[in-house]
Backbone bond lengths (Angstrom), bond angles and torsions (degrees), N, CA, C in turn:
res aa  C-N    CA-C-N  psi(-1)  N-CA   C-N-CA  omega(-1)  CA-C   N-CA-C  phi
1 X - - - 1.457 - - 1.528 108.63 -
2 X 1.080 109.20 132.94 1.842 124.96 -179.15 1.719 91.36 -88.79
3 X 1.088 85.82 140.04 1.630 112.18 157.71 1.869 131.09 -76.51
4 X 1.386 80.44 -44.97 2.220 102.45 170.12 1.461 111.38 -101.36
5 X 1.307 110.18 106.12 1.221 91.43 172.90 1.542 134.18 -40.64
6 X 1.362 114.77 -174.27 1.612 88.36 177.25 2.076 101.85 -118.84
7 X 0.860 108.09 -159.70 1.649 109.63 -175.49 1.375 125.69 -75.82
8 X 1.356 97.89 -13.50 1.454 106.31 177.10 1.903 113.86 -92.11
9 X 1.454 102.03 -32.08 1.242 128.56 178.66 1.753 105.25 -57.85
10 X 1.638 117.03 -43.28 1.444 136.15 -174.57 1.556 87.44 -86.84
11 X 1.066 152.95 19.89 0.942 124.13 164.84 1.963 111.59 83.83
12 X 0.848 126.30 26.86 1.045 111.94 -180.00 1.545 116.59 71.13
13 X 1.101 133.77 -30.51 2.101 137.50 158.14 1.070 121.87 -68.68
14 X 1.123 105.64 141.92 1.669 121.59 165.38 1.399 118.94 -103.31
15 X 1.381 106.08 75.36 1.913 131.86 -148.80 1.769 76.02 -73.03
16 X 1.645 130.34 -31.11 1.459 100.35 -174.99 1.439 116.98 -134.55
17 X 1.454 90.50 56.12 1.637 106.03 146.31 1.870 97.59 -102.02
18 X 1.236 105.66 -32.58 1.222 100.60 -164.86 1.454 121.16 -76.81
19 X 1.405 98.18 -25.64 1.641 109.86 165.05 1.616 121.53 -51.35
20 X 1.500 74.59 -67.31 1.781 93.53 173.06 1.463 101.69 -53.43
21 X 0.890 149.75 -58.90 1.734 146.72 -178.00 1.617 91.04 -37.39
22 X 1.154 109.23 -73.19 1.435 124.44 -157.25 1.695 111.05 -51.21
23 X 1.157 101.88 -38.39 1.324 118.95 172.76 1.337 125.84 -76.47
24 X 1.137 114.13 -11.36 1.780 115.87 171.71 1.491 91.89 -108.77
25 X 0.992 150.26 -27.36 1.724 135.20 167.04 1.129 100.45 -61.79
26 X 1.797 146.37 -68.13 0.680 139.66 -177.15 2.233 124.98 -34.76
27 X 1.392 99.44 -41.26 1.323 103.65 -173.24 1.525 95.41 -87.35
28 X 1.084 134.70 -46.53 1.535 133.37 179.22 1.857 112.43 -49.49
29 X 1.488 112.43 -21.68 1.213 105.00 -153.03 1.798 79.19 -121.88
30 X 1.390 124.91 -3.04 1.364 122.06 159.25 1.901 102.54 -89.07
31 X 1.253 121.34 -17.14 1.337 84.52 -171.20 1.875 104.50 -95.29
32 X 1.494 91.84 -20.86 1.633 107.87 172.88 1.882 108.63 -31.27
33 X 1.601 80.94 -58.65 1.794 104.81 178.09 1.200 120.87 -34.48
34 X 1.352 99.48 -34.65 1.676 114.67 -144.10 1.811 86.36 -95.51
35 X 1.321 100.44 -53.07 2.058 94.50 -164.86 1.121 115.21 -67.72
36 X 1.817 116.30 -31.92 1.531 113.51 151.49 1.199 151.26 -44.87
37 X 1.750 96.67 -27.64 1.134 107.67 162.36 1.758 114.84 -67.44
38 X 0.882 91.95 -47.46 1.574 129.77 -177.13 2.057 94.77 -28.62
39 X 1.533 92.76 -74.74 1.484 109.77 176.48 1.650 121.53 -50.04
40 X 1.328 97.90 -42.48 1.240 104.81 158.91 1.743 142.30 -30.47
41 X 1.639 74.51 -61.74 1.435 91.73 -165.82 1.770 108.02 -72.52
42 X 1.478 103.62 -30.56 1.259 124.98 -162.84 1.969 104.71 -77.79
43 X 1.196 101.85 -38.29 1.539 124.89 178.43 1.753 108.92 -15.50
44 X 1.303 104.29 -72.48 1.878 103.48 -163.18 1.056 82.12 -47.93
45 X 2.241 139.56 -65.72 1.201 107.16 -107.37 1.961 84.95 -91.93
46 X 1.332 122.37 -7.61 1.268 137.14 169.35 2.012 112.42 -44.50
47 X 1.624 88.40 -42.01 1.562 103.53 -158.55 1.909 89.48 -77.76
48 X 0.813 89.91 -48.47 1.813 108.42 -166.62 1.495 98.07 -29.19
49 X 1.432 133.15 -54.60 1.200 141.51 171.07 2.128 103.06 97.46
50 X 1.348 106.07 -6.31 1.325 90.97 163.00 1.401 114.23 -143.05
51 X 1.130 144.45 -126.55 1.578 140.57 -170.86 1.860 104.32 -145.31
52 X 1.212 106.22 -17.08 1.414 113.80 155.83 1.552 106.96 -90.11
53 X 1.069 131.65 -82.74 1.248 123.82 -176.95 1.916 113.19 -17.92
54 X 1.387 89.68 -57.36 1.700 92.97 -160.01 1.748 94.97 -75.49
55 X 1.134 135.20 -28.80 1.647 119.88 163.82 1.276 124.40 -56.22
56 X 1.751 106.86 -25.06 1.476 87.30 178.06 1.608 112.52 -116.08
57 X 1.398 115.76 29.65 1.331 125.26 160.42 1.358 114.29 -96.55
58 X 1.788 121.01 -22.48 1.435 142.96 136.16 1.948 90.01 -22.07
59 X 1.430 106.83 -109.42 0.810 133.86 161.66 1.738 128.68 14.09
60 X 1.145 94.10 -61.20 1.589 110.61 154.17 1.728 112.11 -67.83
61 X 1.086 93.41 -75.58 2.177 86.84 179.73 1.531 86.57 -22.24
62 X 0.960 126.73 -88.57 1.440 140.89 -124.88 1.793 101.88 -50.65
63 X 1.378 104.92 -49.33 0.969 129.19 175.60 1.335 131.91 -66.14
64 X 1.409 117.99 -2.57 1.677 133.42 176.74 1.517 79.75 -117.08
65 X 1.286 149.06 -83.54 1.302 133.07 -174.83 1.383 126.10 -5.27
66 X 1.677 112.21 -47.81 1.614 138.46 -173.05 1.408 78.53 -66.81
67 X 1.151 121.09 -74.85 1.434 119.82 -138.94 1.910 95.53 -66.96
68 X 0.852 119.33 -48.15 1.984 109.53 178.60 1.725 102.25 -61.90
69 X 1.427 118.79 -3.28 1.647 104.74 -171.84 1.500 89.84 -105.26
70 X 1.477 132.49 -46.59 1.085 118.43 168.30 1.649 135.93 -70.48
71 X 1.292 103.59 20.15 1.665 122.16 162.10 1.332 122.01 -78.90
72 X 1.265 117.87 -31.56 0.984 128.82 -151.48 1.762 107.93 -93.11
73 X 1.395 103.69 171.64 1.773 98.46 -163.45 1.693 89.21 -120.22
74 X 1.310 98.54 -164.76 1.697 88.34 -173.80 1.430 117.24 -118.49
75 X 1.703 99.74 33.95 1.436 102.62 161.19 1.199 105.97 -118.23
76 X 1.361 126.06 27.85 1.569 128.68 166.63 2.102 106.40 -100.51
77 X 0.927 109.26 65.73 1.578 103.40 -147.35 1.629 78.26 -61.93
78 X 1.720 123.81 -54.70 1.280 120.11 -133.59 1.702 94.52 -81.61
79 X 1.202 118.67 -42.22 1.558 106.74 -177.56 1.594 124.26 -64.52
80 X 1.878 107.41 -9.76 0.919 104.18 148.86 1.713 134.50 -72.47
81 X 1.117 111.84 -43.36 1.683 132.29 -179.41 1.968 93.80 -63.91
82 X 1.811 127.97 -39.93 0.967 100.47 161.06 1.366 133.87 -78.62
83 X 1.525 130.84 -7.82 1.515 126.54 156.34 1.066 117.34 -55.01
84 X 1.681 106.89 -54.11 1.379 106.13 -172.07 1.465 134.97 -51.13
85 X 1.534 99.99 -23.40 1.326 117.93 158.50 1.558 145.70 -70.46
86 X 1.214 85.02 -32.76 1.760 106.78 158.23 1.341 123.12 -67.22
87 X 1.315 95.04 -53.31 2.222 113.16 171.78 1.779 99.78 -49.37
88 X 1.474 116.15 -34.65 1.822 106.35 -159.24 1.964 83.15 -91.59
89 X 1.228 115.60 -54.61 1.358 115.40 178.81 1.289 110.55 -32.04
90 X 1.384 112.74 -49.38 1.837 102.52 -168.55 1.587 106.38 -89.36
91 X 1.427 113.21 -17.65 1.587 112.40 172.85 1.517 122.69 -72.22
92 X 1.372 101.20 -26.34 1.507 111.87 176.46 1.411 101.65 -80.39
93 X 1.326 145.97 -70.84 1.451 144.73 -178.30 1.837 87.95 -33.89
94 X 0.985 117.25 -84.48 1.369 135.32 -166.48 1.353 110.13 -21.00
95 X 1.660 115.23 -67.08 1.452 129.44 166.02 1.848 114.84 -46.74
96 X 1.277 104.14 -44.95 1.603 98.00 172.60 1.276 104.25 -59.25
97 X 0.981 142.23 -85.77 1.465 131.62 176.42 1.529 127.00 -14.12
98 X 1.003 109.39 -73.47 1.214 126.96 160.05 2.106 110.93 -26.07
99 X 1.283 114.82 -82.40 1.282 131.98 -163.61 1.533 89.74 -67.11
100 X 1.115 140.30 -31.16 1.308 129.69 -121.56 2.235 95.36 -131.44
101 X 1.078 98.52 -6.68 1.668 124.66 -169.76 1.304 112.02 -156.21
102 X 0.990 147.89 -65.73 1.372 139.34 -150.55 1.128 103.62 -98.43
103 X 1.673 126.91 -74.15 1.228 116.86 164.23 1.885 132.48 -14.09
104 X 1.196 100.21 -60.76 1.793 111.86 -171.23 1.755 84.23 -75.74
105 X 1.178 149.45 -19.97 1.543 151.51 -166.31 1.919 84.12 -80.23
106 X 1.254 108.67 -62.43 1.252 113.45 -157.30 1.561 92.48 -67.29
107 X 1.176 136.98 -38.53 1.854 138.79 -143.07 1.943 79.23 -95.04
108 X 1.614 131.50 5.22 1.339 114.75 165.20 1.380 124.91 -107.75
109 X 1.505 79.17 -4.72 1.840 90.87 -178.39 1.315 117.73 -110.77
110 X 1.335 136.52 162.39 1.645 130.35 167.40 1.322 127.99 13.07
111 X 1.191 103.93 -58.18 1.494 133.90 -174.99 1.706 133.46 -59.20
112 X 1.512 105.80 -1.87 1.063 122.99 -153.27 1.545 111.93 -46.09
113 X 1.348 117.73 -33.15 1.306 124.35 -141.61 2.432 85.66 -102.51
114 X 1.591 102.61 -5.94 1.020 89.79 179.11 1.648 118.11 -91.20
115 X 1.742 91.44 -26.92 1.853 95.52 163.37 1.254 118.17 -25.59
116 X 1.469 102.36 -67.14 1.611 110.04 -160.28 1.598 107.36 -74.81
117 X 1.352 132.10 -21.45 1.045 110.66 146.92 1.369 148.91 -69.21
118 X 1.472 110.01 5.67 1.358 112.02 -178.08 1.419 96.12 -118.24
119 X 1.419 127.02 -11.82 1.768 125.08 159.23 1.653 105.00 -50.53
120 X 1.720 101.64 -59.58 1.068 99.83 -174.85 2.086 127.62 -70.67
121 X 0.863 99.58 -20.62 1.703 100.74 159.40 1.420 91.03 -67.08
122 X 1.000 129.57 -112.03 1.303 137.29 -152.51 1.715 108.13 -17.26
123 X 1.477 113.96 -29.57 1.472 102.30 -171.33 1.968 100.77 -92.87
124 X 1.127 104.51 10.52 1.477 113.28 -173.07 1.739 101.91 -95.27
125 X 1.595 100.67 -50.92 1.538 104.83 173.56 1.719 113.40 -61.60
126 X 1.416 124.93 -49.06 1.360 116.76 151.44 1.056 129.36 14.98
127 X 1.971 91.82 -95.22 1.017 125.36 170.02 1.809 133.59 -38.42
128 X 1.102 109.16 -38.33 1.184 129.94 176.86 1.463 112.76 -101.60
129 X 1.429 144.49 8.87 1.089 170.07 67.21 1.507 114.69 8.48
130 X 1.075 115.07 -57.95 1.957 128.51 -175.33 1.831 89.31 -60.40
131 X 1.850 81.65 -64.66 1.834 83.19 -162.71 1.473 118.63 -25.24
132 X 1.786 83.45 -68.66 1.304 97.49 -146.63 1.978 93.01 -71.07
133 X 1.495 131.36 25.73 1.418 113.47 141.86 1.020 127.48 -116.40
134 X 1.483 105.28 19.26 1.230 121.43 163.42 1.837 125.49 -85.11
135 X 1.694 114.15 -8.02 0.644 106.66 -166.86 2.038 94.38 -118.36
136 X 1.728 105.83 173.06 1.134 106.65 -153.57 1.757 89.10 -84.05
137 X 1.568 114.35 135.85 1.190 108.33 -178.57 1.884 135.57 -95.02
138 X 1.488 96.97 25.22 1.337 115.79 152.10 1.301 115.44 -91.74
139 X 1.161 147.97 -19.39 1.640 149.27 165.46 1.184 88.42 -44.82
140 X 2.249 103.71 139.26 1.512 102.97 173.03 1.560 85.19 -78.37
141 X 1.205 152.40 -23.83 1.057 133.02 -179.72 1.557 131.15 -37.05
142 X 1.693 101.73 -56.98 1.553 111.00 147.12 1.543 115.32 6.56
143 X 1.358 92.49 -89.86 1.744 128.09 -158.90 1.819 94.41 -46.72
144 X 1.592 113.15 -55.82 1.282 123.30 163.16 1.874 134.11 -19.15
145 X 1.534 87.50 -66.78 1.302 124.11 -162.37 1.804 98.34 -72.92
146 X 1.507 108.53 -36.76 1.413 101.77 169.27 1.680 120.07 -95.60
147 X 0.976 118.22 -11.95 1.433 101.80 179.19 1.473 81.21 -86.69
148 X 1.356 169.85 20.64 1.520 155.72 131.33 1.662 95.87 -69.27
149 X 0.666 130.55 -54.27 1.893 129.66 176.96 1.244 92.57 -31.22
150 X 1.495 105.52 -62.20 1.903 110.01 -147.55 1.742 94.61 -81.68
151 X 0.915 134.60 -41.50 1.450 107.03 156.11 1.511 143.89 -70.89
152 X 1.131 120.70 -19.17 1.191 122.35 165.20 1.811 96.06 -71.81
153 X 1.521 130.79 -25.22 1.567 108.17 171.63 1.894 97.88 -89.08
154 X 0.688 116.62 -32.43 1.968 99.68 160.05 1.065 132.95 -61.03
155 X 1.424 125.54 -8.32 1.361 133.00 156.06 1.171 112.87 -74.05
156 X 1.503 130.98 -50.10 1.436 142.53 -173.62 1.753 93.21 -65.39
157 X 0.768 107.51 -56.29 1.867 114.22 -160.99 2.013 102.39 -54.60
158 X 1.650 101.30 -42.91 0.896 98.29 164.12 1.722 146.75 -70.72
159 X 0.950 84.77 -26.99 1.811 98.51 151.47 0.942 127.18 -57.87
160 X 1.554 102.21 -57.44 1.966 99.89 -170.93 1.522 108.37 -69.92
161 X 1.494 111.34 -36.36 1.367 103.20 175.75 1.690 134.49 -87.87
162 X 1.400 108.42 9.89 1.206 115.81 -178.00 1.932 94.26 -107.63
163 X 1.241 112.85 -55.04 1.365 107.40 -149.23 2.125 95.45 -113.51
164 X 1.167 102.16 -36.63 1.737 103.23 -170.06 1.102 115.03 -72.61
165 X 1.347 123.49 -77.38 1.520 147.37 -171.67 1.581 89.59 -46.76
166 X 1.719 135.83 -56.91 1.358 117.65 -155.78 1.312 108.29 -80.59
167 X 1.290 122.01 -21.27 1.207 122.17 151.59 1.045 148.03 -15.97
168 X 1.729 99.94 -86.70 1.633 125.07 164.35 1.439 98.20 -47.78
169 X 1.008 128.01 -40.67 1.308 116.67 -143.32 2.003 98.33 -87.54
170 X 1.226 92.68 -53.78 2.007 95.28 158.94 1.340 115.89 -54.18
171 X 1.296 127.88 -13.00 1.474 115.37 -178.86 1.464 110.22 -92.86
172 X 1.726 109.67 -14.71 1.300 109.77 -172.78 1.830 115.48 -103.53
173 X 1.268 122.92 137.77 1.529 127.08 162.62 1.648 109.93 -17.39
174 X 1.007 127.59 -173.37 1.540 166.62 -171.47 1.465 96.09 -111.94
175 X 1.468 138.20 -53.34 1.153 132.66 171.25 1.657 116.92 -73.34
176 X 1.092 96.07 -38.16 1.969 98.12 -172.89 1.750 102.18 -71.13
177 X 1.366 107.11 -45.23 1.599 108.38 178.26 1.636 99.99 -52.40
178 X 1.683 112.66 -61.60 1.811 86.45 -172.36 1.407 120.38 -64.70
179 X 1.409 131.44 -11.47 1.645 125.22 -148.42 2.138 63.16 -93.07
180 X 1.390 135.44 -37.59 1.420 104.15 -160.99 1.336 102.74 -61.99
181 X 1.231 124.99 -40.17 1.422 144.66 -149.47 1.532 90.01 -73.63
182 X 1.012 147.61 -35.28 1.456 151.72 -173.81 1.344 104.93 -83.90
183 X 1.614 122.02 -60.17 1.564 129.44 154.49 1.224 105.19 -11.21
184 X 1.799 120.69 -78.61 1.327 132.70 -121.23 1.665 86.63 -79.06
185 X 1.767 99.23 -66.45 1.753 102.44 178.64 1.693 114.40 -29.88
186 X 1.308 106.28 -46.69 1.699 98.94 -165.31 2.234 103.25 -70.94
187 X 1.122 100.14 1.97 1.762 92.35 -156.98 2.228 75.30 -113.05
188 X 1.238 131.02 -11.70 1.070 112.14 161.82 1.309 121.17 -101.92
189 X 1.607 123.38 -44.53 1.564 106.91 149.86 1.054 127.61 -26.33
190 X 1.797 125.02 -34.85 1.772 98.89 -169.31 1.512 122.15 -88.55
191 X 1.858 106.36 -1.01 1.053 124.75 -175.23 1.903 106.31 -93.54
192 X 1.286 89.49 -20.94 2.019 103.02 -168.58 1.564 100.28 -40.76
């Protein structure tokens, strides 16, 4: 007794060559999917042409997002819960960059003592990030609880871009600024 049928038994097809065919287009044209997305996502801060520029075009998304989530009333629960998701999506890419390049860039230069203050904002917005999806998003409280998010991240934003970022960025070469700028892109692509 055979275990596989044989070809005559299948009918005359080879149902798995064709699978298998079918099945490597399918994954080739999912991962295609995937790096495009990838490029995509990565694009402004790519386009920006430096690592300041592209944080605070970051920066902006983030910040028109706020503004369509704080439009909203509190019988829109789900288009809130989908901003809110977009706002943590682009804060998380954003923060990798950030924590993961710039930050430890800044904690080598002068500045040391400003790293850790901008670790620690960032782990405050988090924090207040978790909450507020932790909480039910028809509460007018909700509505509350995030326009305090979005300023405590307009306070941060305003720092880095008034006093931090131009900083670091004057303290560093023509070469060190692009190798960050190359850094930063590769630590948000892998998150894209």
């Amino acid at each position: 007794m055979t275990l596989y049928p044989s070809e005559a038994q299948r009918g005359g097809h080879n149902h798995f060559g064709l699978m298998a065919g079918a099945l490597a287009v399918g994954m080739f044209a999912g991962l295609a999917a995937s790096q495009s997305r990838k490029v995509i996502a990565q694009g402004p801060a790519i386009a920006a042409g430096n690592w300041v520029d592209a944080l605070k075009a970051e920066h902006r998304l983030v910040e028109k997002a706020f503004q369509s989530l704080l439009a909203t009333d509190d019988s829109q629960t789900m288009k809130r819960k989908m901003l809110l998701s977009k706002i943590a999506y682009a804060l998380t890419k954003h923060a990798n960059e950030e924590e993961n390049v710039i930050y430890p860039a800044l904690a080598q230069s002068t500045m040391a003592e400003r790293a850790d203050e901008m670790f620690h904002e960032h782990a405050q917005v988090k924090t207040a990030l978790y909450e507020l999806k932790q909480m039910d998003a028809g509460q007018a409280q909700w509505l509350e609880r995030a326009r305090e998010l979005f300023e405590l991240i307009q306070h941060h934003v305003q720092k880095e871009e008034n006093e931090v970022l131009p900083q670091l960025q004057a303290s560093l070469s023509d070469d060190e600024n692009k190798k960050l700028n190359l850094m930063m892109n590769w630590e948000g692509y892998k998150v894209a």
